[in-house]
N, C-alpha and C positions, 0 to 999 in steps of 0.2 A: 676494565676493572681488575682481572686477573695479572695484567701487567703492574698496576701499582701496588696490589698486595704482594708480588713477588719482588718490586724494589722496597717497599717496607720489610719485608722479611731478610734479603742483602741485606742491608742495613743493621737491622737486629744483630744478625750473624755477626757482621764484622767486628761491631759493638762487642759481642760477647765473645770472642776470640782473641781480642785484644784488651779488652778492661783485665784480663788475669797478669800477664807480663807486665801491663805497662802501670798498672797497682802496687805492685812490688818494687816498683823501683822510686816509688813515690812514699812521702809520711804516712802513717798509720792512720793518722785522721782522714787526710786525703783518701787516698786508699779504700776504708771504709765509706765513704760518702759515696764513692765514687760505684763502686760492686753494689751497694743497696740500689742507688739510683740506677744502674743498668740492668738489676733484675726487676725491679718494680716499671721501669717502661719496657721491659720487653715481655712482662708480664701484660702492660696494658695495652700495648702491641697487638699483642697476639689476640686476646678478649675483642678489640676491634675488628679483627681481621673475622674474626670467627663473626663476632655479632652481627659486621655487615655481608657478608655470604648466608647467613640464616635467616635473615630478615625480608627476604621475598617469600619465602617458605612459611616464614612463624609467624608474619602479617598477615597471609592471605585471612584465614580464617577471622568473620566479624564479631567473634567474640574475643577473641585476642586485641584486635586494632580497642577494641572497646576498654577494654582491660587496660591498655597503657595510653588512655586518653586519645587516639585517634578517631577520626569521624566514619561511622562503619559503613557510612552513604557517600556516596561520588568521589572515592578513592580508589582509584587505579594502582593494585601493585604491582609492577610490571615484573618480569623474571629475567633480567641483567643476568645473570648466572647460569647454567645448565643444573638442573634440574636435580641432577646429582652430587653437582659440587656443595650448594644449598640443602641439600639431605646430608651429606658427611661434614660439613662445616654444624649442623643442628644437633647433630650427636656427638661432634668433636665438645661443643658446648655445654651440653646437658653434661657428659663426663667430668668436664673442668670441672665447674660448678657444684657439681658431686665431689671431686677429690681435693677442693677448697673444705666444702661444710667438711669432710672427714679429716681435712689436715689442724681444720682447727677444732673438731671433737675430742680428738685427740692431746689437745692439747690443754686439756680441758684437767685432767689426772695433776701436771705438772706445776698447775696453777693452783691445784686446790691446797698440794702438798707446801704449796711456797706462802699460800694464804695461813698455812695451819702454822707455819715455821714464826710466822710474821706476829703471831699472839701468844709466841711461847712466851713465859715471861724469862726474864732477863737474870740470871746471877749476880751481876754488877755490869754497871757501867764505864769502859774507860774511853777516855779520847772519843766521846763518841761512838765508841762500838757498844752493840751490846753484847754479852758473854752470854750464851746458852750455855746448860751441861749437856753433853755430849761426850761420847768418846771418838764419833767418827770425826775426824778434824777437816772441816771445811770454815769455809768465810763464804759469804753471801749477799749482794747487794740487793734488796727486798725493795721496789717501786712503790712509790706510795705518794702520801700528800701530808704529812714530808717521808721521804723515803727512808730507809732502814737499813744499817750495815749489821748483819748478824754474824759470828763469831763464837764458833763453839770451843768449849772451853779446850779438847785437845788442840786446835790451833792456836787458842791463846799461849797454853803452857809450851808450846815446840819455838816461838820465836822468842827475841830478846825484844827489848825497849824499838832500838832503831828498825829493827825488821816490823815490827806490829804498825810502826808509823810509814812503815810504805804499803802494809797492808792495806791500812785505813786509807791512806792516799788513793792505790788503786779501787776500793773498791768506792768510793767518792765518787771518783771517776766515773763508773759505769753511773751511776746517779744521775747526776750532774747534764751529764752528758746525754741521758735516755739511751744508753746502749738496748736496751730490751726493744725501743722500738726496731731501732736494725734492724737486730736477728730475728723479729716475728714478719717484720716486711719481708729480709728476704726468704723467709722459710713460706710464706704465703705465697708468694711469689713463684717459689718453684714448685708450688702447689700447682698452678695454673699455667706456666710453661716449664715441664720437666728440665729442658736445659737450661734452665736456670739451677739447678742442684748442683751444679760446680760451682758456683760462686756462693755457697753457702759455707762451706770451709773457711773459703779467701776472706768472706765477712768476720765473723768468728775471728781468725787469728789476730785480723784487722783491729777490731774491737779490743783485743788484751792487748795484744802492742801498743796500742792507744792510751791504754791505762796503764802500760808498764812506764811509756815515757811520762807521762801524768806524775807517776808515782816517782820518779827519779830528779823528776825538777823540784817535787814539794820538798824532797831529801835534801837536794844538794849534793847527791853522790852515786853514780850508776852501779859500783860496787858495791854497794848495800842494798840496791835495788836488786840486783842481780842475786845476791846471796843469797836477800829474804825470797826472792822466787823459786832458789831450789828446793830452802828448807820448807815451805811451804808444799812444794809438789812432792815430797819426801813423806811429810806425814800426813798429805792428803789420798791415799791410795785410790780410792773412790769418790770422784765428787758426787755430791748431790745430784737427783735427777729433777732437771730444769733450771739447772742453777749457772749463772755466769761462769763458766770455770772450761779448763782446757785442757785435753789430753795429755799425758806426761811426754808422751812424742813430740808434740810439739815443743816443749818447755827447754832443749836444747836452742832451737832456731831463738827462740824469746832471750834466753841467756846472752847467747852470742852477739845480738843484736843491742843489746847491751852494752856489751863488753865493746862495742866500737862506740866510734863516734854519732852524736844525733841524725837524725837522715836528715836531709836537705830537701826543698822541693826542686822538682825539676819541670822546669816550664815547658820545656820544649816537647818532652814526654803527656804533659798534662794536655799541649794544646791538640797532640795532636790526638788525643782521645775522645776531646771537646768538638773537633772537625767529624768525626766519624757521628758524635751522636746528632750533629746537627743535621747532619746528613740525612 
């Protein structure tokens, strides 16, 4: 058993040493699919590997087996495991499972704030957005049923006509697309296998690239996507807390990536990513 949980764990490894390279060299959509889905299986990886090394230990007891519907009479649970490993694999789990409920208490603040944002009421309407008054200048894609592009009025006033419609475009985007589930998978995720918190960045940038090319096809023009993204990150100083939006550090690589050609897929790159997780 110790043998397979250590090629399961290989595995993982390689998976997450290489999904960041070979991400980057792929579409933004790809790319993002690709980092959620290798933090959420090595997220669930790992909760296996734990569950089953704890389950000689957390079965024995017949109020337990009772508890998750096993028969507390003529079951034998044998101890495949040393004794120890089955103790620190039970508290490696009790801990997860802890710094899951606290990753999502936590985030509990940035949702109330986005709930309260989501019933402001509106100054006007254009295009689909709606305009809050505000002076901090942020945009915001609010989930919902149907979901919500908010638009406070200092970002309304800093763009023109064509820059507000790549805004609207991008922030569609994350809509459309459930960007939000993403980033709470992979953020849950590296809840429960720490090294998953480097692929939380790669998601994220993943995400707005995603909505930057979005926004650039509904245009018809990468240079006006690109414009509207600096003046945007210009009079956004601070975004929102929990809000779609992306350090201004970042906002160079975004420009740039712009300012070239669309990225292409590359198969060759993709399959051999797809070999590793089948692995």
């Amino acid at each position: 058993m110790l043998v397979s949980m250590m090629e399961v764990l290989a595995a993982v490894a390689a998976v997450m040493a290489t999904v960041g390279p070979v991400g980057r060299r792929l579409p933004p959509r790809t790319q993002a699919v690709m980092v959620t889905g290798a933090a959420v299986g090595s997220a669930l990886s790992w909760l296996c590997i734990l569950g089953v090394s704890a389950a000689p230990l957390v079965l024995r007891p017949p109020g337990v087996r009772a508890l998750v519907g096993l028969p507390t009479n003529g079951l034998e649970v044998r101890q495949t495991l040393p004794m120890a490993v089955s103790a620190v694999a039970t508290a490696a789990l009790g801990a997860t499972l802890l710094a899951l409920a606290v990753r999502a208490w936590r985030r509990g603040p940035a949702a109330r704030d986005l709930w309260q944002l989501s019933r402001r009421p509106a100054v006007c309407t254009v295009d689909g957005m709606a305009v809050v008054r505000s002076d901090q200048a942020f945009a915001v894609a609010l989930p919902g049923c149907p979901g919500r592009v908010v638009v406070s009025s200092a970002m309304f006033g800093a763009l023109d006509a064509d820059e507000r419609r790549v805004l609207l475009a991008h922030e569609q985007c994350h809509l459309r697309s459930g960007h939000y589930l993403f980033r709470w998978a992979t953020r849950l995720a590296a809840a429960v296998f720490p090294p998953a918190r480097r692929l939380v960045p790669d998601c994220d940038f993943a995400l707005e690239r995603w909505a930057d090319e979005q926004a650039a096809i509904t245009v018809g023009d990468r240079r006006v996507a690109a414009r509207a993204l600096v003046r945007a990150a210009l009079a956004a100083m601070s975004p929102l807390p929990g809000a779609l939006a992306f350090p201004a550090s970042a906002v160079t690589r975004r420009v740039a990536a712009l300012g070239a050609a669309p990225p292409k897929m590359r198969w060759l790159s993709l399959s051999w990513l797809a070999l590793l997780a089948l692995a």
